[in-house]
PAZAPA-4460 file (N, C-alpha, C; in steps of 0.05 Angstrom, whole numbers, plus 32768, in hexadecimal, padded with zeros to 4 digits):
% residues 75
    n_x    n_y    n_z   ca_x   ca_y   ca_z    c_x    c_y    c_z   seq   type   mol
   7F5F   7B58   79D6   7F49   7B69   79DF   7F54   7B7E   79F2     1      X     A
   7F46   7B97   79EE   7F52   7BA8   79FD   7F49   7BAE   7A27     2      X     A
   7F54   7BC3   7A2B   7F4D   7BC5   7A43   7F33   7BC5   7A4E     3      X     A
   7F1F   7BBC   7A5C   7F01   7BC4   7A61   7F05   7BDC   7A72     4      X     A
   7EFA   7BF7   7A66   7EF7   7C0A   7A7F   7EDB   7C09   7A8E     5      X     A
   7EE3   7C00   7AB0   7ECC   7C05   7ABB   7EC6   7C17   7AC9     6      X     A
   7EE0   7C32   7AC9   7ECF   7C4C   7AD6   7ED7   7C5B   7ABF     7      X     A
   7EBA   7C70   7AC1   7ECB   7C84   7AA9   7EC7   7CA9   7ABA     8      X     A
   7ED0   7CBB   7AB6   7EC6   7CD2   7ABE   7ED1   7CE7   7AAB     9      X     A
   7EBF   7CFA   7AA6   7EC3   7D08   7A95   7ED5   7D24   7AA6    10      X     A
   7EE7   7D29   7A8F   7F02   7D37   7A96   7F06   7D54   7A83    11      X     A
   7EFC   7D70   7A8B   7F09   7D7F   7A75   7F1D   7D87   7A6D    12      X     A
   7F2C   7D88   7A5A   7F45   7D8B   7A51   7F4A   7DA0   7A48    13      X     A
   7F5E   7DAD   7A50   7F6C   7DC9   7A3A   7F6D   7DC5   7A24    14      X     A
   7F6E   7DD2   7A0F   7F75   7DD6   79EE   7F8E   7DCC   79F3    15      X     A
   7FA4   7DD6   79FE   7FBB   7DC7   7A05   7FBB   7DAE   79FF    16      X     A
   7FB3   7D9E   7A16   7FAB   7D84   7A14   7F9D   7D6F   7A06    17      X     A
   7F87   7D7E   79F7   7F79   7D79   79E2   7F89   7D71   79CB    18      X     A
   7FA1   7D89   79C8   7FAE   7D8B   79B0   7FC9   7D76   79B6    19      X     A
   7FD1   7D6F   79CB   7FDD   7D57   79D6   7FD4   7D3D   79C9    20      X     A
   7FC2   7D35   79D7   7FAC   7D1E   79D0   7FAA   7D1B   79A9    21      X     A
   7FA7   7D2F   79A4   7FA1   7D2F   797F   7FBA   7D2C   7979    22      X     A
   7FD8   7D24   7983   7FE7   7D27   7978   7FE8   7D05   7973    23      X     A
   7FDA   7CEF   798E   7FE0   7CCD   798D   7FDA   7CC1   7972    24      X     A
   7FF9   7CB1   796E   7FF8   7C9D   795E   8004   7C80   796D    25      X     A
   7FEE   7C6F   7966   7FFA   7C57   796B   7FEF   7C55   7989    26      X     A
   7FE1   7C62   7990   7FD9   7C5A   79AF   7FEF   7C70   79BE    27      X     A
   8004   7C87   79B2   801D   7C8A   79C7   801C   7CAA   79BA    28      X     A
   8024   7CB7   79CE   8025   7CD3   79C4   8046   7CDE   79CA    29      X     A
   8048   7CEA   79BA   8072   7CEE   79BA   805F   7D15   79C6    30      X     A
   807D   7D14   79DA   8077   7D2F   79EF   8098   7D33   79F4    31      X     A
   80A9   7D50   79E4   80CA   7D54   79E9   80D5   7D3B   79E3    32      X     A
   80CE   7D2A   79CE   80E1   7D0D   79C7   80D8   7CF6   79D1    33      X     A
   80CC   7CF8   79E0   80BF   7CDD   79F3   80AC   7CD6   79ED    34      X     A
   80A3   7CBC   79EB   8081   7CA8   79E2   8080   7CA5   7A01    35      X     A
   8057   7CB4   79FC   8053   7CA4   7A16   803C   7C9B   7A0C    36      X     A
   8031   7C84   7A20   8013   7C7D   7A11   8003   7C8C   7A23    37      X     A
   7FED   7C84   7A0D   7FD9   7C9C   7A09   7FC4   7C96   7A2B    38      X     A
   7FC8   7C7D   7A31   7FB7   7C7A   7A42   7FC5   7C8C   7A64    39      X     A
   7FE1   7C89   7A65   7FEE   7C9A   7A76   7FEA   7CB1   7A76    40      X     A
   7FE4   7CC0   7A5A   7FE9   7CDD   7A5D   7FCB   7CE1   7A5F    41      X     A
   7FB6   7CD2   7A59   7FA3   7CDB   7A6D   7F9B   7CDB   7A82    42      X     A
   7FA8   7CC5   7A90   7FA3   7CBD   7AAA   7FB0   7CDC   7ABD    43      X     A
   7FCB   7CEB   7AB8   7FDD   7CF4   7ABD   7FCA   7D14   7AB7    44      X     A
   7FB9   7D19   7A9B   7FA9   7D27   7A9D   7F8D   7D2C   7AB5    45      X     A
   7F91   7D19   7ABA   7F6F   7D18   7AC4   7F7E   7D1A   7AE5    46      X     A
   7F92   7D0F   7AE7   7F9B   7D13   7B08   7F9F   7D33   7B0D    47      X     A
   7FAF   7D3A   7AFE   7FBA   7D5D   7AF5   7F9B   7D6F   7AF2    48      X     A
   7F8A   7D69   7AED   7F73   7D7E   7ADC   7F60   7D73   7B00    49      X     A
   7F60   7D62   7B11   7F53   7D5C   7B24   7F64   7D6C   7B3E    50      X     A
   7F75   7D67   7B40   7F93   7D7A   7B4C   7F88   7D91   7B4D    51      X     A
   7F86   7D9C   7B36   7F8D   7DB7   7B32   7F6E   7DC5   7B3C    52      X     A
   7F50   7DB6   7B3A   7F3D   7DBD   7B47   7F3A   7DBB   7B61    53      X     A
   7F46   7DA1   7B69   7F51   7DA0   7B86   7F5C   7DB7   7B9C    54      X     A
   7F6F   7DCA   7B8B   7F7E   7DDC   7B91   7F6B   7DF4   7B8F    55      X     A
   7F63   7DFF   7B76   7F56   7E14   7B7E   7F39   7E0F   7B8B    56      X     A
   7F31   7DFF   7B93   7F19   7E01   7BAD   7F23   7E02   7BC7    57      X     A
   7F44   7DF9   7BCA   7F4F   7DFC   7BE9   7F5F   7E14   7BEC    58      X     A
   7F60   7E2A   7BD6   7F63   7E41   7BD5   7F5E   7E56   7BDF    59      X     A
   7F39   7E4D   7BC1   7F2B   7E61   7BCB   7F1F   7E5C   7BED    60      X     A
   7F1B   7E41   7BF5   7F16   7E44   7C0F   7F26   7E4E   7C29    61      X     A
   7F47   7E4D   7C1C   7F53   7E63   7C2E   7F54   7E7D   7C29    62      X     A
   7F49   7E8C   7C16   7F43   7E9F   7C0E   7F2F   7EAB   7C1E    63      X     A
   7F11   7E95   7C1C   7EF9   7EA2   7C2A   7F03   7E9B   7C48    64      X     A
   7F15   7E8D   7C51   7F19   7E8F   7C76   7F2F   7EA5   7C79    65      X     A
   7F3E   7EB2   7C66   7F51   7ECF   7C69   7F3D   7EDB   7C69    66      X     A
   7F27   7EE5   7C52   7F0C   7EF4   7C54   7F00   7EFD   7C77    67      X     A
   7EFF   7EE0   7C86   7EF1   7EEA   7C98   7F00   7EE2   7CB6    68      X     A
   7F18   7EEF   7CB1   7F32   7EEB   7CC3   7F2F   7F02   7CCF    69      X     A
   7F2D   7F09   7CE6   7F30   7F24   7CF3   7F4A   7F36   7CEC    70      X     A
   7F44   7F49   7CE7   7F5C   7F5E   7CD5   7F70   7F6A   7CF5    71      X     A
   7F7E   7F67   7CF9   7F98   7F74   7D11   7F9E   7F91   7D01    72      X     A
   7F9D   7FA9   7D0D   7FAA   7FBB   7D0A   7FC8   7FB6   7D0F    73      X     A
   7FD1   7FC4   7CF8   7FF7   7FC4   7D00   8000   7FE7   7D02    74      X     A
   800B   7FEB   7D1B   8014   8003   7D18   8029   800C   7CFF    75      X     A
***
């Protein structure tokens, strides 16, 4: 019997990655010569695609605190 998943959350994926995923056989997806299983390279997806929203909201939030940074004249 297989694994019971008891959390799930929904993850969007690049075409990239999409086209990754469509490549598993056997539970294992080959990536430059290497099998990995399929359950790693989502897990590895979903950490990377959470990351990466992570990052641009602490961006843009240093973005909007440069926004309203008092400007110094430079001679």
């Amino acid at each position: 019997m297989g694994d019971k998943v008891t959390d799930t959350k929904v993850v969007e994926l690049s075409d990239e990655d999409k086209a990754l995923l469509a490549t598993a056989k056997d539970g294992k997806i080959e990536y430059k010569g290497k099998k990995f299983a399929v359950a790693d390279v989502v897990s590895s997806m979903e950490y990377l695609t959470n990351a990466r929203a992570q990052l641009q909201t602490e961006v843009q939030q240093l973005k909007d605190a440069a926004g309203k940074a008092p400007v110094k004249d430079t001679p």
